[in-house]
C-alpha positions as CSV (number, residue, x, y, z in Angstrom):
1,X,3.5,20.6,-16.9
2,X,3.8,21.4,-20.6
3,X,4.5,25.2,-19.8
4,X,3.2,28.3,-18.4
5,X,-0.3,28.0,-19.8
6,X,-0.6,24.5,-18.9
7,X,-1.6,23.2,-15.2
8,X,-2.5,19.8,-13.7
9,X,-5.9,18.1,-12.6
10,X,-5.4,16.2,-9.6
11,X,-8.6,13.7,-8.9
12,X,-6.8,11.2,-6.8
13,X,-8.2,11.6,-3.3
14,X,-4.5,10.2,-2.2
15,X,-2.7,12.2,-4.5
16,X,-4.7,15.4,-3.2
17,X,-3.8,14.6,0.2
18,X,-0.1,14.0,-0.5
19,X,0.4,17.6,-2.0
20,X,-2.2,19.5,-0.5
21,X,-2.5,17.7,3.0
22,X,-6.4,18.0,2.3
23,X,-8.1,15.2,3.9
24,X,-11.6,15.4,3.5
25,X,-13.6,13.1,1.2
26,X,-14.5,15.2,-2.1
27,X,-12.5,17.6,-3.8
28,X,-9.5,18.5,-6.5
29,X,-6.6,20.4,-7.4
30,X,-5.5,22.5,-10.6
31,X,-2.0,23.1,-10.1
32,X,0.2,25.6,-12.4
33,X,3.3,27.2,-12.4
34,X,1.6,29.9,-10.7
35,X,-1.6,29.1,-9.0
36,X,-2.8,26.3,-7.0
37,X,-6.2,25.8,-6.1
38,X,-8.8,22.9,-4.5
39,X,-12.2,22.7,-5.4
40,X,-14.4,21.4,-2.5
41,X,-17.8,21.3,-1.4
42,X,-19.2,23.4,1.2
43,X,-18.7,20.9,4.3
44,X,-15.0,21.2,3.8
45,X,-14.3,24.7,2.8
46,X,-12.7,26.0,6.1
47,X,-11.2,22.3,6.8
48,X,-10.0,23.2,3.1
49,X,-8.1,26.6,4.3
50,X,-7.0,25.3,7.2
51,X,-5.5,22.2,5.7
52,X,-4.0,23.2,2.7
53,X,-2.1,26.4,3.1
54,X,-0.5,28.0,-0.3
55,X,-4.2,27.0,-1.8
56,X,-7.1,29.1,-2.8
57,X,-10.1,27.5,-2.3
58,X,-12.8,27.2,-4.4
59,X,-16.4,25.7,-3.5
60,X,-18.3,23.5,-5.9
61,X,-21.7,22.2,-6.0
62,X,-21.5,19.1,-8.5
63,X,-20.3,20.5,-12.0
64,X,-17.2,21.3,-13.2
65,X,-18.0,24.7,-13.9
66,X,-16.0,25.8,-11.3
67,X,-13.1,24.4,-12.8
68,X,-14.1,26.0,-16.3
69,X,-14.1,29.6,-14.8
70,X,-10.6,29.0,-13.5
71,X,-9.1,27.6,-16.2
72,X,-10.5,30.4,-18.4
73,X,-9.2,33.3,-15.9
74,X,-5.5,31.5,-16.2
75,X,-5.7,31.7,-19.9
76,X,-5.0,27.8,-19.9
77,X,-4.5,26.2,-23.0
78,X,-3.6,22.6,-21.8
79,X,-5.0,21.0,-18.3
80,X,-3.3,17.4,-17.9
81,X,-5.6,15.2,-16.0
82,X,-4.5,11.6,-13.9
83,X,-5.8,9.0,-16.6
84,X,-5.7,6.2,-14.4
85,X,-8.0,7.7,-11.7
86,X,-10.1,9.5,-14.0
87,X,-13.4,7.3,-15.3
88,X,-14.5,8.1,-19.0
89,X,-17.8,9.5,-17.2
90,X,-15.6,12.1,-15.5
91,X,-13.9,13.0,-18.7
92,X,-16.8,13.7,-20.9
93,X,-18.4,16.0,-17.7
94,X,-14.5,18.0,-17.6
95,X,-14.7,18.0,-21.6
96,X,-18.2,19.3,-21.8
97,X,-17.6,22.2,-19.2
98,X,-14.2,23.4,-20.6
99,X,-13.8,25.2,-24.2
100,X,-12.9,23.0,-27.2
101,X,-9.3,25.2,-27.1
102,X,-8.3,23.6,-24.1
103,X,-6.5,20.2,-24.8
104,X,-7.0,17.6,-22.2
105,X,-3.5,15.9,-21.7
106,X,-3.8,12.2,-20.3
107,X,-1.0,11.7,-17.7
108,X,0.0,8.6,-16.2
109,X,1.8,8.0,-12.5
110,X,3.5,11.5,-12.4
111,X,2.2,12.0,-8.4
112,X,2.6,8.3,-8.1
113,X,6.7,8.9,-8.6
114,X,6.7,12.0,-6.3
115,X,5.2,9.1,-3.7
116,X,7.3,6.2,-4.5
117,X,10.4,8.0,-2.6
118,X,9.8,9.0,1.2
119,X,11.1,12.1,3.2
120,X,11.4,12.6,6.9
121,X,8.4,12.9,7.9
122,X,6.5,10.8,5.9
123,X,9.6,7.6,7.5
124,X,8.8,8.7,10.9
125,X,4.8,7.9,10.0
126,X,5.5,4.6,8.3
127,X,8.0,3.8,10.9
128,X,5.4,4.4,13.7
129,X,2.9,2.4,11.8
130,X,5.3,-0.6,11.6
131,X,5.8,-0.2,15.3
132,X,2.5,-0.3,15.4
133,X,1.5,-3.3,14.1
134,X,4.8,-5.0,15.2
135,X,2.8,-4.7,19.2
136,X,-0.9,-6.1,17.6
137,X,0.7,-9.2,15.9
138,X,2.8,-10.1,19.1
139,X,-0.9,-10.2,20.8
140,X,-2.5,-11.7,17.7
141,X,0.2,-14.8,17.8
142,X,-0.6,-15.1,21.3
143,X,-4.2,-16.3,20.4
144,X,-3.5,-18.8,18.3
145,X,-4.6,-22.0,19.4
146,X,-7.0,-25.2,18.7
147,X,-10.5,-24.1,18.5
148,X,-9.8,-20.3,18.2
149,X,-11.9,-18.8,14.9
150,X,-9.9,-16.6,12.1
151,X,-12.2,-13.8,13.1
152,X,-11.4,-13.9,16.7
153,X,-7.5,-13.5,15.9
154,X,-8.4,-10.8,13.6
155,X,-10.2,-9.2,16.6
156,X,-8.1,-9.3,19.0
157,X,-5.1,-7.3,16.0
158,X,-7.8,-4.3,15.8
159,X,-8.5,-4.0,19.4
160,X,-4.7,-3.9,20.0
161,X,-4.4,-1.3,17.3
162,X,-6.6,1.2,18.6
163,X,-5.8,0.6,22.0
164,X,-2.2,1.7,21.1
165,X,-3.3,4.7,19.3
166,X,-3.1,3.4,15.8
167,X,-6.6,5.3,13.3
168,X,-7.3,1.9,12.3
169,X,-6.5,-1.3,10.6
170,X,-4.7,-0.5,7.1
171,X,-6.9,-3.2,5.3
172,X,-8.9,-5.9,5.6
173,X,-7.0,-8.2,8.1
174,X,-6.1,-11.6,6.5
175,X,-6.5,-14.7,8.5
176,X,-5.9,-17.7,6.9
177,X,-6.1,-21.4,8.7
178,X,-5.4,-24.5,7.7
179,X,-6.4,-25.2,3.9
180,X,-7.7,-21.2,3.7
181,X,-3.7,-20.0,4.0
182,X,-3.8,-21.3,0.2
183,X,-5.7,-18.2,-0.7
184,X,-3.3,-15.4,-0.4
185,X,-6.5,-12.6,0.6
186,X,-8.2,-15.2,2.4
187,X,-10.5,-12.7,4.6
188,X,-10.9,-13.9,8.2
189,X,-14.0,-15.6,8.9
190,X,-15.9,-18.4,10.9
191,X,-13.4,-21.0,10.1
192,X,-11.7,-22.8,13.4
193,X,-8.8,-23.2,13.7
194,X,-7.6,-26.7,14.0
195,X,-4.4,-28.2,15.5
196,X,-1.6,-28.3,13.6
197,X,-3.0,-25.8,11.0
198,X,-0.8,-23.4,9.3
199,X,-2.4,-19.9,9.8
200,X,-1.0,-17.2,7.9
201,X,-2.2,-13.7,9.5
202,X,-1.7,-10.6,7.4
203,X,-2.6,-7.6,8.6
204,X,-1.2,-3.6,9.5
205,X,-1.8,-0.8,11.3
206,X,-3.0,2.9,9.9
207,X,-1.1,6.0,11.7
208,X,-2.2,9.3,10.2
209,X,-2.6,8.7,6.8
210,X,0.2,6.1,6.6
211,X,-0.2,2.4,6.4
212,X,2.2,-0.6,7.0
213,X,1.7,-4.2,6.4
214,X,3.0,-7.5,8.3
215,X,2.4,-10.9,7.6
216,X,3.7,-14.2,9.7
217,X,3.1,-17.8,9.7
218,X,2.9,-19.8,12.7
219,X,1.9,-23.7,13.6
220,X,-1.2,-23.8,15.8
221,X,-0.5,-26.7,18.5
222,X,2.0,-28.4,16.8
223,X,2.3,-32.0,17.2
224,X,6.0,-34.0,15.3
225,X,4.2,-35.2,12.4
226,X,2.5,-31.5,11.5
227,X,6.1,-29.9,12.3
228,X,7.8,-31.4,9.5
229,X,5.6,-30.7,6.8
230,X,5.9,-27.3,8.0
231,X,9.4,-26.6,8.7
232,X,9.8,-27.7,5.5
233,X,7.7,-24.7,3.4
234,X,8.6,-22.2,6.2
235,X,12.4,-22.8,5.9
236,X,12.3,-22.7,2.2
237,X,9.8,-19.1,2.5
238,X,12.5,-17.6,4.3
239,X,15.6,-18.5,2.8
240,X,13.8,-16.4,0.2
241,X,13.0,-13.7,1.9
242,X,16.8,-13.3,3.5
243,X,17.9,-13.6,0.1
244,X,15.9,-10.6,-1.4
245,X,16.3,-8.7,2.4
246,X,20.4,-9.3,1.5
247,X,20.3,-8.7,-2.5
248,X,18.5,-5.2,-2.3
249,X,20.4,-2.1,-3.0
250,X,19.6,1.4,-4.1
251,X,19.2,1.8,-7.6
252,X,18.2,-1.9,-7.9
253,X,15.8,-2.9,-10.6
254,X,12.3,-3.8,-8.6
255,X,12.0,-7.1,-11.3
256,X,15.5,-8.5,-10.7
257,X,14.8,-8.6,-6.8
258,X,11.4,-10.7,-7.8
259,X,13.9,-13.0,-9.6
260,X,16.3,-13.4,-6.6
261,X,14.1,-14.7,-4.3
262,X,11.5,-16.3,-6.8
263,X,14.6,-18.4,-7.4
264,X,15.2,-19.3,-4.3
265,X,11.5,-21.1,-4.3
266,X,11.7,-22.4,-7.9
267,X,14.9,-24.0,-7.2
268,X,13.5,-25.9,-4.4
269,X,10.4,-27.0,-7.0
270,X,7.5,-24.7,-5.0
271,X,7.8,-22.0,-8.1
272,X,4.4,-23.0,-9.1
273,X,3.0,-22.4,-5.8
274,X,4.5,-18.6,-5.9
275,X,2.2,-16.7,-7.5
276,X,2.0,-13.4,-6.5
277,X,4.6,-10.1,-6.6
278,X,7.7,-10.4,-4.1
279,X,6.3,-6.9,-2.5
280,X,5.1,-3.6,-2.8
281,X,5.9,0.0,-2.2
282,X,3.8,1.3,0.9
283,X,2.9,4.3,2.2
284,X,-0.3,6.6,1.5
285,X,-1.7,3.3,0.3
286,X,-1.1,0.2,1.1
287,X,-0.1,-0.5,-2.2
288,X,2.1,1.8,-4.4
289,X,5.2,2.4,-6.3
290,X,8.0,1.0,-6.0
291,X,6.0,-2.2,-7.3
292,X,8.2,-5.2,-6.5
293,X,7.1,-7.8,-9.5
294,X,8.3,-9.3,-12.6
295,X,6.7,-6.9,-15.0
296,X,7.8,-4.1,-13.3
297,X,10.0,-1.3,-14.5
298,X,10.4,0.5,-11.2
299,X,13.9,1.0,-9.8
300,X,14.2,0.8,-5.9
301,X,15.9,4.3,-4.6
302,X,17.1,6.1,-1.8
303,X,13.8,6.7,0.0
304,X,11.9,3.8,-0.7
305,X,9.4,2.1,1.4
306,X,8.7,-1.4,0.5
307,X,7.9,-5.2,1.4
308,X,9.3,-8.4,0.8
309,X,6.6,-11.2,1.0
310,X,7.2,-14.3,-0.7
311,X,4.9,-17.4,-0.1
312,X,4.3,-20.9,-1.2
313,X,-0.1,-21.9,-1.3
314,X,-0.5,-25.9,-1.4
315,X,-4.1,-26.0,-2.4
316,X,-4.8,-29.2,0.2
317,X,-2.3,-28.1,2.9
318,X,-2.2,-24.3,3.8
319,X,0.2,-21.6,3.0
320,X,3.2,-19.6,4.7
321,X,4.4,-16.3,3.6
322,X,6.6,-13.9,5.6
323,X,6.7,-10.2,5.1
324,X,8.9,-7.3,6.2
325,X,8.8,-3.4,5.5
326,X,11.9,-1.8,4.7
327,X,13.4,1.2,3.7
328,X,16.2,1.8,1.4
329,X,19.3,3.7,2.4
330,X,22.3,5.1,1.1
331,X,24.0,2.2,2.7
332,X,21.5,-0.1,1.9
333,X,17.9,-2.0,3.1
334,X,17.2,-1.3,6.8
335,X,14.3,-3.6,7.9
336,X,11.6,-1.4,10.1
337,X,9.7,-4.7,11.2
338,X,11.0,-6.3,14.2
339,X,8.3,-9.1,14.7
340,X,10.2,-12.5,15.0
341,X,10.3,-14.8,12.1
């Protein structure tokens, strides 16, 4: 906040939820040093003041007129808005219905931070998540065989999350066989799976409002000949991913772990087939801050929630990629996923 006539506009659905606990699917904040309130529409007024104690609540019917009266009564003469969740549509309709004193301040990532370390409560959730999707891909790997479809696998991961108490899947489950495992967001489909495909499965579990994410690679009715081929890629994916698992520590640039285990592939001439992120923070989404990539300037703390998910894609083969959720301590990186790898 720029001071005590200055408040913020909090659009994010996400962001709303993280500090207000609101959960319902329309509706803002304007916080101040002072005041905090949430705008919602009728259907979620009393979920509104039950949800979000410390807030007053304030309906609204489509306009931001609402929001005008307030920010008039507070004497406001600067309302920061979230830039990157705010379309230019938005921002002419909050322009229009506010005075031309009041200075709309474009802020960038400031709730994102807040999000990018975890507390308590929010570990248990993520660790319970984890757990969660640990149990559905020990029944998914199960159900990997010759003649099996992607769909079917990615099945049988949902059914086992919400038999275990899991709210749902975190995302779209990723199933990839054979030549599909090249794509790294290969949605499940049709496809059959064939023996001695690769199939990479990628998938987690969502556990009140927090989401984890778990990928392994497995050899569908090996025979010798598809072993080697495979044991090859899989050994080098790993060695990888123990490297980064070893190398992180708190305070750690995000880029320079990227660079430890992208080594580890480009040494062993796959770099070109790596061509994605090392990981991502995780959490209210399933992808956040700390962003674990080259160009990223985010620094892995106390508190943070992140994967580490290298892979190598060979366009006519397949692909393998491992990934694990971990948490950074004052000690170090404690890895919450327990599948076997």
């Amino acid at each position: 906040m720029n001071g005590p006539r200055s408040a913020v506009l909090i659009s994010s659905r996400v962001n709303c939820h993280y500090l207000s606990g609101f959960t319902g699917s329309n509706g803002y904040l304007l916080v101040a040093e002072s005041r905090a309130v949430i705008f919602t529409d009728f259907r979620y007024l009393e979920q509104a003041k039950n949800e979000c104690p410390g807030f007053e609540v304030v309906q609204i019917s489509g306009g931001y007129e609402p929001l005008a009266k307030v920010v008039t009564d507070m004497s406001l003469e600067c309302v920061s808005f979230e830039s990157l969740h705010t379309s230019y549509a938005h921002h002419q309709r909050i322009r229009s219905a506010l005075t031309d004193r009041i200075f709309l301040n474009p802020a960038e990532g400031a709730v994102e931070r807040l999000r990018s370390t975890k507390d308590e409560s929010e570990i248990e959730l993520l660790e319970a998540a984890v757990n969660l999707a640990d149990s559905a891909m020990e029944q998914a790997l199960q159900s990997v065989h010759t003649g099996v479809t992607e769909i079917e696998i990615a099945k049988v991961i949902e059914a086992c999350l919400r038999e275990l108490g899991a709210d749902a899947v975190a995302f779209d489950t990723i199933v990839g066989a054979g030549v599909n495992g090249a794509m790294p967001h290969h949605r499940a489909d049709q496809t059959l799976i064939k023996k001695g495909d690769p199939v990479v499965i990628d998938m987690g579990a969502l556990f009140k409002g927090y989401r984890s994410d778990l990928t392994r690679t497995v050899l569908a009715d090996p025979s010798g000949k598809d072993n080697e081929k495979f044991e090859e890629i899989y050994g080098i994916v790993l060695e990888s991913q123990l490297a980064a698992e070893k190398a992180a520590e708190p305070g750690m640039k995000a880029a320079d772990l990227d660079k430890i285990s992208r080594g580890v592939i480009k040494k062993s001439g796959y770099g070109t087939y790596f061509g994605h992120g090392l990981g991502h923070g995780v959490g209210l989404d399933i992808h956040e801050r700390p962003m674990v990539v080259p160009s990223s300037s985010d620094v892995i703390e106390v508190g943070s929630v992140f994967t580490i998910e290298p892979g190598i894609y060979l366009p006519d083969w397949g692909g393998v990629r491992i990934e694990d959720v971990l948490l950074m301590e004052e000690s170090g990186p404690r890895v919450l996923t327990k599948s076997p790898k």
